[in-house]
PAZAPA-4460 file (N, C-alpha, C; in steps of 0.05 Angstrom, whole numbers, plus 32768, in hexadecimal, padded with zeros to 4 digits):
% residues 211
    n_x    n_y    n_z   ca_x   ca_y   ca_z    c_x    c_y    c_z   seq   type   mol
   7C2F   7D75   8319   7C4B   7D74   8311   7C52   7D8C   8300     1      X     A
   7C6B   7D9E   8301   7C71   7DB0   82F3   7C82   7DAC   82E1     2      X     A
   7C86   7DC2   82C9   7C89   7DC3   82B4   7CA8   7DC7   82BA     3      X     A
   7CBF   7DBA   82B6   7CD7   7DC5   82C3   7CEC   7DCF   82A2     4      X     A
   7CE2   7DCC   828B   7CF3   7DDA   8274   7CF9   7DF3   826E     5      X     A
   7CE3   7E08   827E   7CE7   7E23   826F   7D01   7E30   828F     6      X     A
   7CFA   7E28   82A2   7D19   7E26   82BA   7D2A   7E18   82AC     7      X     A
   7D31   7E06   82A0   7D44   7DF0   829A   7D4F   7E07   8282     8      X     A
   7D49   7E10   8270   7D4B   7E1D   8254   7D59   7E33   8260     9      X     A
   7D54   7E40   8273   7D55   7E67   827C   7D6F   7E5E   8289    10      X     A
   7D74   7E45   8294   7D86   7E49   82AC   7DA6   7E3B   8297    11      X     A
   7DA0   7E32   827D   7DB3   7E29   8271   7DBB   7E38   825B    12      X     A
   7DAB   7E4C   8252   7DB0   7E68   8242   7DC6   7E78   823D    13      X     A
   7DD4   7E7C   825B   7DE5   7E90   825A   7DFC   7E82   825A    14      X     A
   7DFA   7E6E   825B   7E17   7E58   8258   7E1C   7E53   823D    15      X     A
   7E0E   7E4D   8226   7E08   7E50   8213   7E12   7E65   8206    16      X     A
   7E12   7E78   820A   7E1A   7E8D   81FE   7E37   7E93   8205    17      X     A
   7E3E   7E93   821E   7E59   7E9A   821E   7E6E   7E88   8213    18      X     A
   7E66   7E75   820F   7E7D   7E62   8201   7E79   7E64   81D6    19      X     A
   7E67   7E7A   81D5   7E67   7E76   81B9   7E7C   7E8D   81B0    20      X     A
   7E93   7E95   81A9   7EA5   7EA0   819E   7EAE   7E97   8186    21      X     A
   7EAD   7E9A   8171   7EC1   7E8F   8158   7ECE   7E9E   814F    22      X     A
   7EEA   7E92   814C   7F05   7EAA   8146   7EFC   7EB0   8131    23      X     A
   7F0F   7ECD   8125   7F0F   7ED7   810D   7F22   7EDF   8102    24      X     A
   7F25   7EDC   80E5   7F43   7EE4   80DC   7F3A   7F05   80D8    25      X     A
   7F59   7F0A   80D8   7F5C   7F2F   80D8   7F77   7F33   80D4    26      X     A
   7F78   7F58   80D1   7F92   7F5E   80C1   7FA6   7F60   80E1    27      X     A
   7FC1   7F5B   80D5   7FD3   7F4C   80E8   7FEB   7F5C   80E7    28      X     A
   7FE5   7F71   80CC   8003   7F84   80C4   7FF4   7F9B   80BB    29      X     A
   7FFA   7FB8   80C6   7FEC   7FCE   80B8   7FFF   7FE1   80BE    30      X     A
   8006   7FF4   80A3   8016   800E   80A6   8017   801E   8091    31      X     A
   800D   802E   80A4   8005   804A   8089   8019   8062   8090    32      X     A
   802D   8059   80A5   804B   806D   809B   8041   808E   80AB    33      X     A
   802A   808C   80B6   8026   80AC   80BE   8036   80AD   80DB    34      X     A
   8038   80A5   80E8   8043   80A3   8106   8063   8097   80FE    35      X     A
   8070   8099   80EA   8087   809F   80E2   8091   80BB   80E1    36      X     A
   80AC   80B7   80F4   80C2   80D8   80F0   80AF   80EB   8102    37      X     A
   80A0   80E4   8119   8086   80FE   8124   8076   8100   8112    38      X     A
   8071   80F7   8101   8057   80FD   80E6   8059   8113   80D9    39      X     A
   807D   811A   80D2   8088   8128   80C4   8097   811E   80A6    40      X     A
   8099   8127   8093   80A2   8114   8077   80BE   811E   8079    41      X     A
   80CD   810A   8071   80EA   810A   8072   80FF   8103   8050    42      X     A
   810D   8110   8046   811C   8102   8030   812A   80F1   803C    43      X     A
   812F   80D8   802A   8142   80BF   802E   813D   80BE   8048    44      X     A
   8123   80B4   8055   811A   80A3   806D   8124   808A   8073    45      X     A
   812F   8086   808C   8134   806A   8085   8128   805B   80A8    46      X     A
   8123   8062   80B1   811E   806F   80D2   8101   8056   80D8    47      X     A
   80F9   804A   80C1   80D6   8041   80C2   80D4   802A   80DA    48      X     A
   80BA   8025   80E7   80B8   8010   80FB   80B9   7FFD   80F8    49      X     A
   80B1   7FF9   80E0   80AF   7FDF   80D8   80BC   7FD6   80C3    50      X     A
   80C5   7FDF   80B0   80D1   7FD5   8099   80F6   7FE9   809C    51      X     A
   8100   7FD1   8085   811E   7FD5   8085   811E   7FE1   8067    52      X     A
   8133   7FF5   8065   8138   8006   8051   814F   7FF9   804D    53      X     A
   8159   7FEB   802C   8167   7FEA   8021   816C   7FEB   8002    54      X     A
   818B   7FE6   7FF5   8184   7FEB   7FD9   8189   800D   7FCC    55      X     A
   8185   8012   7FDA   817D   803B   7FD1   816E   804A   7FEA    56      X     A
   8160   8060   7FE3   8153   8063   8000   8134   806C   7FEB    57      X     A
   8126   807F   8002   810D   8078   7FFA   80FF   809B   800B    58      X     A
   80F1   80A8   8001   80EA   80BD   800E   80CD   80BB   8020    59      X     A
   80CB   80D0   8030   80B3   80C4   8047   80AA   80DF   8043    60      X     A
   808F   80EC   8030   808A   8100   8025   8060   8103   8035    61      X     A
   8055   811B   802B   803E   811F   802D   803C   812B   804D    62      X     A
   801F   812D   8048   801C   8143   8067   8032   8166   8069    63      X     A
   8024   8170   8054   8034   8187   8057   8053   8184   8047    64      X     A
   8060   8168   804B   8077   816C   803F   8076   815B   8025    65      X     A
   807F   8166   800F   807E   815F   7FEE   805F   814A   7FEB    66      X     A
   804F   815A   7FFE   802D   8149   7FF3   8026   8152   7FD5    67      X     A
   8033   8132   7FCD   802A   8134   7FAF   8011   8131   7FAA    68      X     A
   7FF8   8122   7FC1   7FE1   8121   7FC1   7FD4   811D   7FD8    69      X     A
   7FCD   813C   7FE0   7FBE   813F   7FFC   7FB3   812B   8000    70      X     A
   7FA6   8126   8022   7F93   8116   8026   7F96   80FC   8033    71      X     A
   7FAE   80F6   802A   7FB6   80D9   8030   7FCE   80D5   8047    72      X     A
   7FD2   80EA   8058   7FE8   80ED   806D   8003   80E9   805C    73      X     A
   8015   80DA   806A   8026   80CA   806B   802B   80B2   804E    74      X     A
   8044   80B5   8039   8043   80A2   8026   8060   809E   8021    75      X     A
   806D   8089   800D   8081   808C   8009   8089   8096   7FF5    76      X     A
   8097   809D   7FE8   80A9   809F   7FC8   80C4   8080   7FCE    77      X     A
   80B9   8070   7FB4   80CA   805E   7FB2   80E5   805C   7FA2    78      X     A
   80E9   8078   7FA0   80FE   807E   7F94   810D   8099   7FA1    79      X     A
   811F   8098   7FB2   8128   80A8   7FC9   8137   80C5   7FBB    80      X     A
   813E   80D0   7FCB   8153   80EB   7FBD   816C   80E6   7FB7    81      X     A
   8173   80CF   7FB8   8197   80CB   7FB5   8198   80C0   7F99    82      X     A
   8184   80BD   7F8A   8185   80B2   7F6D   8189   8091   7F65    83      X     A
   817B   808B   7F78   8180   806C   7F83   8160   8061   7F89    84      X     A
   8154   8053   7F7A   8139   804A   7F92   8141   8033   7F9C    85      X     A
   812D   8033   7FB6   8134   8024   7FD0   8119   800B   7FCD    86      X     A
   812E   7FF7   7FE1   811D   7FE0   7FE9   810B   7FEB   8002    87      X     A
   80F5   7FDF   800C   80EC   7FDA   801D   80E2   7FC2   802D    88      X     A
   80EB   7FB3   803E   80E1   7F9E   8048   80DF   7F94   8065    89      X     A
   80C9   7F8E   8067   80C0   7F7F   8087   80B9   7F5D   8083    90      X     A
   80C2   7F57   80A7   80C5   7F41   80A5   80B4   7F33   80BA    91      X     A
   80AE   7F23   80C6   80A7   7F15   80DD   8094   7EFF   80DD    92      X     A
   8096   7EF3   80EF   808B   7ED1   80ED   8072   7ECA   80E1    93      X     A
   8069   7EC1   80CF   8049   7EBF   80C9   804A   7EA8   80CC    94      X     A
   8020   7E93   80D2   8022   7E7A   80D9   801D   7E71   80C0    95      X     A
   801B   7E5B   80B4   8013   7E4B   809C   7FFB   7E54   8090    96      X     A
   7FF7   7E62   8074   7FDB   7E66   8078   7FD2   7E7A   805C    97      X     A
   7FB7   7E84   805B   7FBF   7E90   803C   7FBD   7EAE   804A    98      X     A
   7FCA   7EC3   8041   7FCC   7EE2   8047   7FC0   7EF5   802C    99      X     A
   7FB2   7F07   802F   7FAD   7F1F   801A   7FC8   7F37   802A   100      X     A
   7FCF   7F3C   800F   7FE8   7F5C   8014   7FDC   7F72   8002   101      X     A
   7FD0   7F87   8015   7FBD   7FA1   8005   7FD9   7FB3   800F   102      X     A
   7FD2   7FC1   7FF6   7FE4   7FE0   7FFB   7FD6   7FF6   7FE7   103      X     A
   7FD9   8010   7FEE   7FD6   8025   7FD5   7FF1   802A   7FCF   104      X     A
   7FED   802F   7FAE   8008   803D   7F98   7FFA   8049   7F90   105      X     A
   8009   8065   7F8A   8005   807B   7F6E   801A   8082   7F5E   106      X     A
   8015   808B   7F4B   802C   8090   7F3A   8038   80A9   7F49   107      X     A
   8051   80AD   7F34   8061   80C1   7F49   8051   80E3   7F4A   108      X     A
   803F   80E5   7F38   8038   8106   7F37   804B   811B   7F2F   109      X     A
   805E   810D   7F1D   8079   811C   7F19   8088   8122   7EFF   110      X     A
   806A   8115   7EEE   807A   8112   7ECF   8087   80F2   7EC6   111      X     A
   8085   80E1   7ED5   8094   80CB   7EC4   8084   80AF   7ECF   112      X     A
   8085   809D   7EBE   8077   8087   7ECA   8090   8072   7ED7   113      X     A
   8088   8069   7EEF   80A0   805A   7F00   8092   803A   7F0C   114      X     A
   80A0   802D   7F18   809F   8011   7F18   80A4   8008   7F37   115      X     A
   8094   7FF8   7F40   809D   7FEB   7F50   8095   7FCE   7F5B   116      X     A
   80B0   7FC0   7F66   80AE   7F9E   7F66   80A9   7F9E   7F80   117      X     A
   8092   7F8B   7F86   8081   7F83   7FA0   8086   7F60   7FA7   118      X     A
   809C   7F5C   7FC0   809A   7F40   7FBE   8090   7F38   7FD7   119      X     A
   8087   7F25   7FD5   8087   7F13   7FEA   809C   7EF8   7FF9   120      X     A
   80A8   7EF0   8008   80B8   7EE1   8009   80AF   7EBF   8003   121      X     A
   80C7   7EA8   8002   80B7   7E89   7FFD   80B5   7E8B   7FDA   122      X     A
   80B0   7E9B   7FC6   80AB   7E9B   7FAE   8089   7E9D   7FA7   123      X     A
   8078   7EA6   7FBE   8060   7E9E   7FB7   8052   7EB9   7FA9   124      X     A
   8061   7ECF   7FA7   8055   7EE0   7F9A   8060   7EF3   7F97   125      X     A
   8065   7F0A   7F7F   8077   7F18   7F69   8066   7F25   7F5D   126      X     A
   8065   7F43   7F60   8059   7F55   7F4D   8066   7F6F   7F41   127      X     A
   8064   7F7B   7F35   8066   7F96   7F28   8054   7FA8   7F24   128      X     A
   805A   7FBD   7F32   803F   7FD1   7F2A   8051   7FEA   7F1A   129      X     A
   8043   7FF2   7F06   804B   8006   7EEE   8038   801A   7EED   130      X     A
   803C   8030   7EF6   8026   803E   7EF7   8034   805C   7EED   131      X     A
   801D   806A   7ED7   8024   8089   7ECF   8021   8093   7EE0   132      X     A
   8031   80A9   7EDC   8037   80C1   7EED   801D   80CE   7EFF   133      X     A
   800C   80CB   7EEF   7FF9   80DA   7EF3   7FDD   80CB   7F08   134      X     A
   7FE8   80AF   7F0A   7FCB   809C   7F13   7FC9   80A1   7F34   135      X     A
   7FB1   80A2   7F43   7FAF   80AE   7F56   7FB6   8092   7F69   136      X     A
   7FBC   808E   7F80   7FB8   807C   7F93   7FA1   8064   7F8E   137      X     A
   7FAD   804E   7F84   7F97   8036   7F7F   7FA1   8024   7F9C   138      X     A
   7F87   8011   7F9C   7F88   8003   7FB6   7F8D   7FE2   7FA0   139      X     A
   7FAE   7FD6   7FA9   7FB0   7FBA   7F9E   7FA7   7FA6   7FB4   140      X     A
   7FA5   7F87   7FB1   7F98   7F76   7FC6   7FA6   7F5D   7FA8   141      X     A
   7FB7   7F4F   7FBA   7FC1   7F40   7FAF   7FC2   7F1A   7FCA   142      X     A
   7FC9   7F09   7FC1   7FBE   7EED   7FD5   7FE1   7EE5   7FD1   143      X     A
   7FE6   7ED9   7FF0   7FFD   7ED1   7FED   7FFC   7EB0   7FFE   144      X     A
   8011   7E9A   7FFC   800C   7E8B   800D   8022   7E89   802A   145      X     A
   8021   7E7B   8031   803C   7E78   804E   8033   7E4F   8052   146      X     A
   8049   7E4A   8048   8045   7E22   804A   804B   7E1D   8067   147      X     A
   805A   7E2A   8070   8061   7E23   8093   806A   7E40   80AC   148      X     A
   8063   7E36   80C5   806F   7E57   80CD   8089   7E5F   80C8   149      X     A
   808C   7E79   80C7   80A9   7E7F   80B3   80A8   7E99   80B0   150      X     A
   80C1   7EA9   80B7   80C8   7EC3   80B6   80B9   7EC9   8095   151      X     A
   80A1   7ECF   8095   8098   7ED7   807A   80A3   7EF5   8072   152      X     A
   80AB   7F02   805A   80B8   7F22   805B   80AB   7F2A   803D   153      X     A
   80A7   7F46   8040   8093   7F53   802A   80AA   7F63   8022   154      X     A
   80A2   7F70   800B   80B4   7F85   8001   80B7   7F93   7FEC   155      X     A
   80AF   7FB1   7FEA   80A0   7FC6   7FD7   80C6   7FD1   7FCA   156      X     A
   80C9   7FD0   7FB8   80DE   7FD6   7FA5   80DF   7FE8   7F91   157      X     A
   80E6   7FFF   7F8D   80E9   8014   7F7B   80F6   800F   7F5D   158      X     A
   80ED   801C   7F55   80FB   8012   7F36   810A   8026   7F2E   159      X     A
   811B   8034   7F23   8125   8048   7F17   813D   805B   7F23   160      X     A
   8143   806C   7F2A   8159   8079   7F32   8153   8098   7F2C   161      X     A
   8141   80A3   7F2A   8139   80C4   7F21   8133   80D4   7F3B   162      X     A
   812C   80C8   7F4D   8126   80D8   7F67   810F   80D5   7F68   163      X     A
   80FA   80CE   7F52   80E4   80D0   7F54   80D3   80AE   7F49   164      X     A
   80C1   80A5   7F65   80B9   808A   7F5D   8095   8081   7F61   165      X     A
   8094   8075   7F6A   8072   806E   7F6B   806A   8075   7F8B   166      X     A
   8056   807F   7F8F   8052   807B   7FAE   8043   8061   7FBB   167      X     A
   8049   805D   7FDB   8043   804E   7FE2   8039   8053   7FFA   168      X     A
   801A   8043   8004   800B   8047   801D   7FFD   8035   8024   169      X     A
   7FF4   8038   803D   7FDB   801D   804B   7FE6   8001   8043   170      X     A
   8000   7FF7   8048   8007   7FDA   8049   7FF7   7FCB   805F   171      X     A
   7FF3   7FBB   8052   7FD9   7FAE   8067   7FDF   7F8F   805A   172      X     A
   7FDF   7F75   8079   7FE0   7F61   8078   7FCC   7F52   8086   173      X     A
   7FBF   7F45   807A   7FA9   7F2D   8084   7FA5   7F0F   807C   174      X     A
   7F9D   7F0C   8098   7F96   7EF1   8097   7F7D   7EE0   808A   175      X     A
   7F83   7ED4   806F   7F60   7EC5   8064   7F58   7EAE   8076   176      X     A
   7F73   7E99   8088   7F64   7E8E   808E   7F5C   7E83   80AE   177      X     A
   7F43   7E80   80B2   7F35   7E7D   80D0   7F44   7E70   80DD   178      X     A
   7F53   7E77   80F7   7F58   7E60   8108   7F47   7E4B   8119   179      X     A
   7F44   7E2E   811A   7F35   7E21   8127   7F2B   7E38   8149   180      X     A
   7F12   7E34   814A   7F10   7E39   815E   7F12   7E28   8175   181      X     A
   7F1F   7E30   818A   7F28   7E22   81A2   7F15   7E1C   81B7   182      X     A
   7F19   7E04   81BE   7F05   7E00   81CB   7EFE   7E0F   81EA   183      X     A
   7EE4   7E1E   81F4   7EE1   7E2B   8207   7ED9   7E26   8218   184      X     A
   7EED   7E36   822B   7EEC   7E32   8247   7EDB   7E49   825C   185      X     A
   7EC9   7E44   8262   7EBC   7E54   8272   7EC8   7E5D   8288   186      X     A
   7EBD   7E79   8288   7ECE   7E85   829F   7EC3   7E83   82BB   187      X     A
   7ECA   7E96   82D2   7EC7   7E84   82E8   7EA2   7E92   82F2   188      X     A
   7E9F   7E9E   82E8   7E86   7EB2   82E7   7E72   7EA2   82D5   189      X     A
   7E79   7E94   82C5   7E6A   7E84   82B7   7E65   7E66   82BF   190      X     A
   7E7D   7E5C   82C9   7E77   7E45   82DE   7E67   7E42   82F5   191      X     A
   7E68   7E60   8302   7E5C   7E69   8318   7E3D   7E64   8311   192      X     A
   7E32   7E73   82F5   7E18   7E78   82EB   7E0A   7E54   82EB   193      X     A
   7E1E   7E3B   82E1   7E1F   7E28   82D6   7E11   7E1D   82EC   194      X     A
   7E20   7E1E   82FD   7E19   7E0B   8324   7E0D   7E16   8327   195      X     A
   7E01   7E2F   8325   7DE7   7E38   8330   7DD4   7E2D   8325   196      X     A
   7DCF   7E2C   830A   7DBC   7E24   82F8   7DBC   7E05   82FA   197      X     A
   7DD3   7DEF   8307   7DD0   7DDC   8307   7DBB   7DD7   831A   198      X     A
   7DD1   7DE2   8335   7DB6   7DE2   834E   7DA2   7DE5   8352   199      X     A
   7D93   7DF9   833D   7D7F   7DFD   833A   7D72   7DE6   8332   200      X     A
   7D77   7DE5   8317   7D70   7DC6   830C   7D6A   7DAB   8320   201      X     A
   7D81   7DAB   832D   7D75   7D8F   833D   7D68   7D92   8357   202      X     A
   7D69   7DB0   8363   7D51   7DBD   8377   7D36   7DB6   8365   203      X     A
   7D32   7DB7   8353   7D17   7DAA   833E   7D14   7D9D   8342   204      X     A
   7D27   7D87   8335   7D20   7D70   8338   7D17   7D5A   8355   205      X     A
   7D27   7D6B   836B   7D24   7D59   837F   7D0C   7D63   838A   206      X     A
   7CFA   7D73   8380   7CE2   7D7E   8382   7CCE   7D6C   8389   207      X     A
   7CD8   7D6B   8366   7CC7   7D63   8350   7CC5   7D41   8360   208      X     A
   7CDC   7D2C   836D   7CD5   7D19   836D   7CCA   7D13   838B   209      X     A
   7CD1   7D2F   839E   7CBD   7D2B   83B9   7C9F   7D30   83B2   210      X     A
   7C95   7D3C   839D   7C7A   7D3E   8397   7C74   7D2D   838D   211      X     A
***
């Protein structure tokens, strides 16, 4: 009589594997403003893909034009040329769930220390960043919530009126939490593999019970 587990094991292997996928959370919102205007910097921009300019306006600087600090492409000035600083805000549906909101700010590089209000919509989160003139691009990471799906809306806000405000880059939105993984369905190449390996199996066995 033969040993029929190490066929039984080989022939159920690859089935096994293709049904193991587990989702992952990941970032869901990213814009670092370089593929804005041809990836040219513009005064009082208002033109952006993704976010709405209101309130004042807001300048779209660096890469050759008023790069207050090489290196970093594409940034904003949150305080525009018309002596007004500007809102910025994006909107769109998020599901129930907790979110991190990363961005870089620097101070303006310009002589004065300037301000800006960071909100989130719902009331779940409110900040201020105050930064001297002089501080280079820091990376913030702040936790927000969303209680149900819902036009969630972010929004970076200038403080002052001088022409000159904090910069802003790498807005970035992510998801902390895992969605259930769904249950899987094998594809038709894998069902195919399945009935083979069945047939096999009971070509064994009916072997196994004529012997």
């Amino acid at each position: 009589m033969r040993n029929t587990t190490p066929r039984l094991a080989l022939l159920l292997l690859p089935f096994t594997l293709a049904v193991s996928s587990p989702a992952l959370a990941g970032v869901i919102f990213f814009d670092d403003f370089n593929r804005e205007h041809g990836g040219v910097g513009q005064l009082n921009y208002s033109g952006f893909a993704n976010w709405t300019v209101t309130d004042g306006t807001v300048d779209l600087i660096g890469t050759g034009f008023i790069d207050l600090l090489p290196g970093h492409g594409l940034y904003v000035d949150m305080d525009g040329s018309t002596g007004d600083a500007g809102r910025m805000t994006s909107t769109f549906t998020l599901p129930a769930g907790t979110y991190t909101l990363e961005y870089d700010v620097a101070g303006s590089q310009r002589g004065s220390s300037d301000s800006m209000n960071v909100t989130v919509a719902f009331g779940s989160f409110s900040h201020t960043d105050t930064l001297p003139s002089n501080a280079p691009f820091t990376h913030e990471t702040w936790g927000f919530t969303v209680a149900g799906p819902a036009a969630a809306s972010w929004s970076f806000e200038g403080v002052g009126g001088d022409d000159v405000g904090l910069l802003l880059d790498n807005v970035r939105i992510s998801s902390d939490s895992t969605p259930p993984t769904p249950p899987s369905v094998p594809e038709p190449a894998t069902l195919l593999l399945l009935g083979t390996g069945l047939a096999g199996i009971g070509g064994v066995v009916w072997r196994h019970r004529r012997g």
